[in-house]
N, C-alpha and C positions, 0 to 999 in steps of 0.2 A: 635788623638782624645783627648778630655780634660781629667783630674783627674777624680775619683770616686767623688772629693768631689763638682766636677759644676756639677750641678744638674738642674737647673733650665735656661729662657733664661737669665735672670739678673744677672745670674752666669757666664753665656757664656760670655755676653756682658763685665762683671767687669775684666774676666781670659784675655778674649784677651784685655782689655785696661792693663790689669797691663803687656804684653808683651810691649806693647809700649812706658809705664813706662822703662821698664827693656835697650828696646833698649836705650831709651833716655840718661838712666843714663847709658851708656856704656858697658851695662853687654849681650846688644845681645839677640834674643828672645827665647832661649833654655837654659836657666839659670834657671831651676826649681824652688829652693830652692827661690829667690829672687823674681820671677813674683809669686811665691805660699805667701808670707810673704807681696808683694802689695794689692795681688788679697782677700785676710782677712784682711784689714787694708781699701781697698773698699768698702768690704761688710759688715763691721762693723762702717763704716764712720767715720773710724780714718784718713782718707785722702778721698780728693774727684777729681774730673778729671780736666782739666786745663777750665777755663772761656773758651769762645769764642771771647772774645775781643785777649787772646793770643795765640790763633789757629789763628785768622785774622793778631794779628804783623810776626808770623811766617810763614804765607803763602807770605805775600809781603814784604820780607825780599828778594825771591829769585822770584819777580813775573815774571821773565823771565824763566824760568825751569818750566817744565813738570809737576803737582804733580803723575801723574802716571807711567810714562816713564822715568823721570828725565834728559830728553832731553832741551837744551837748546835751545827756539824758541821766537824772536819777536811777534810771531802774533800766539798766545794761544787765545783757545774761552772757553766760561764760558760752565762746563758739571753740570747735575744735577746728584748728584752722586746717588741716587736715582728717577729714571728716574718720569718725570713727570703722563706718562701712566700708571707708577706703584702704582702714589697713591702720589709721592715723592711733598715735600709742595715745590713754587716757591719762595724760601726765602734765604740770605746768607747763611746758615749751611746748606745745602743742596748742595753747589755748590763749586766748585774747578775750579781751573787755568788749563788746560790742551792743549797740541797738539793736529790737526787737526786731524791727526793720530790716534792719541788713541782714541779721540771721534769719529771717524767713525765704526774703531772694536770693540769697547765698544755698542754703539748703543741703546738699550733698557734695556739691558741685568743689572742687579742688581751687587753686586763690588764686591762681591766672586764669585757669577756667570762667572763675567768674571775674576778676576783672578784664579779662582779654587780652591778647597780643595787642593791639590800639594802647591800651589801661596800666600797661606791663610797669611804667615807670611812674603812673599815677600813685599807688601802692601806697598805704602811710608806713613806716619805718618800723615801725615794732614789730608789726604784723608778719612782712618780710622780711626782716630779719631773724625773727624766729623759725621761721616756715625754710628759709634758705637752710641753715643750720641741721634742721631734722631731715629736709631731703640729702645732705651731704650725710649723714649717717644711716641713712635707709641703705643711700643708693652705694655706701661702703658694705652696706650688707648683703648686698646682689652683687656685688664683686662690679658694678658698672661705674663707677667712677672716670675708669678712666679709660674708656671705650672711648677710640675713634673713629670709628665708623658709627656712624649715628644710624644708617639703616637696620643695624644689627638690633634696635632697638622698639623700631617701626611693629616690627609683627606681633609685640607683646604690648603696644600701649593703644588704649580707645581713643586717644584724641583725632584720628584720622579727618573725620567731620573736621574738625577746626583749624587743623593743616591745611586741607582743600581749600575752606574759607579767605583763611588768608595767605595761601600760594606758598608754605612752608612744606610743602608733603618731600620728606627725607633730608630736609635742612634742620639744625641746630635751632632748636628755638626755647624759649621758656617751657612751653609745654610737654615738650622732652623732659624736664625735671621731675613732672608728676605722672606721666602717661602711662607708665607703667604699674601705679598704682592705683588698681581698681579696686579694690577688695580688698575686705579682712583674710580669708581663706588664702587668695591669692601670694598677699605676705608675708602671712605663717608660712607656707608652703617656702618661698622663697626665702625667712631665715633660718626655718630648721635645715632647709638640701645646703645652709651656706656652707662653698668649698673652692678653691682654685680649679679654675678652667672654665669652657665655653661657657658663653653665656645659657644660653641651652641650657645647663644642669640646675638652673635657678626657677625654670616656669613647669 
């Protein structure tokens, strides 16, 4: 689970990009001290997350490899890393290089969903970091950002199954970043009502 001090989903979103930082810069993603000293320098916008023009030189550096498997395959098909049925936009940052493979058991299913709360820091780097980036703009567009009360969010997301599972039910977790996102219809619905105030005015 995160620190006392991620409180909010914008919190969540900054704590796991500064692992990714951390991995990047060779320090691996259990390096406390160093992903806590990115993840306030984040959220203080002493540093910001990398362009998408160098998520894009990065992904076709090695456009033969897997981004989720990290299997080496000639004939990779485009996944939408937030599935389209969920709401996910049909645009580059949504999408990654992947095996036939992993897009078939992947499927519908959202990219913690299928790696798991266990998997949460397995994640290869592009993938997650594009996927972090478009939930930080979704969930700007549901005005939840920066909801502290994480149960406020409980009764609109399906992942409840998976909270149980892993004894998260009303705790901060990764799956909070997607749970909300079920459906295309559902996030229409939640950018066109977008407006200030309760959450409520968004479902």
């Amino acid at each position: 689970m995160p620190p006392k001090a991620v409180k909010t989903i914008k919190d969540l979103i900054f704590w796991q990009y500064s692992k990714i930082i951390s991995q990047s810069a060779g320090f691996g993603k259990n390096n406390y001290g160093f992903i806590m000293s990115r993840f306030k320098k984040l959220k203080n916008g002493d540093i910001t997350w990398s362009s998408s023009i160098r998520e894009w030189i990065r992904e076709n550096e090695k456009r033969d490899v897997c981004n989720y498997c990290g299997k080496e395959d000639k004939n990779l098909t485009i996944e939408h890393i937030l599935p389209l049925s969920r709401g996910g936009p049909d645009h580059p940052d949504n999408t990654v290089w992947i095996c036939k493979e992993c897009n078939l058991k992947k499927s519908m299913k959202r990219l913690y969903e299928y790696f798991t709360l266990d998997m949460r820091d397995e994640i290869p780097r592009i993938a997650e970091g594009k996927y972090l980036k478009l939930l930080y703009d979704l969930h700007a567009n549901t005005g939840s950002l920066d909801i502290d009360d994480i149960t406020n969010l409980c009764p609109h997301c399906d992942m409840m199954r998976k909270c149980e599972d892993f004894g998260t039910v009303e705790q901060l977790s990764v799956y909070c970043l997607e749970g909300i996102f079920k459906d295309k219809d559902n996030l229409d619905k939640i950018q066109k009502s977008f407006k200030k105030g309760s959450l409520d005015n968004y479902f």
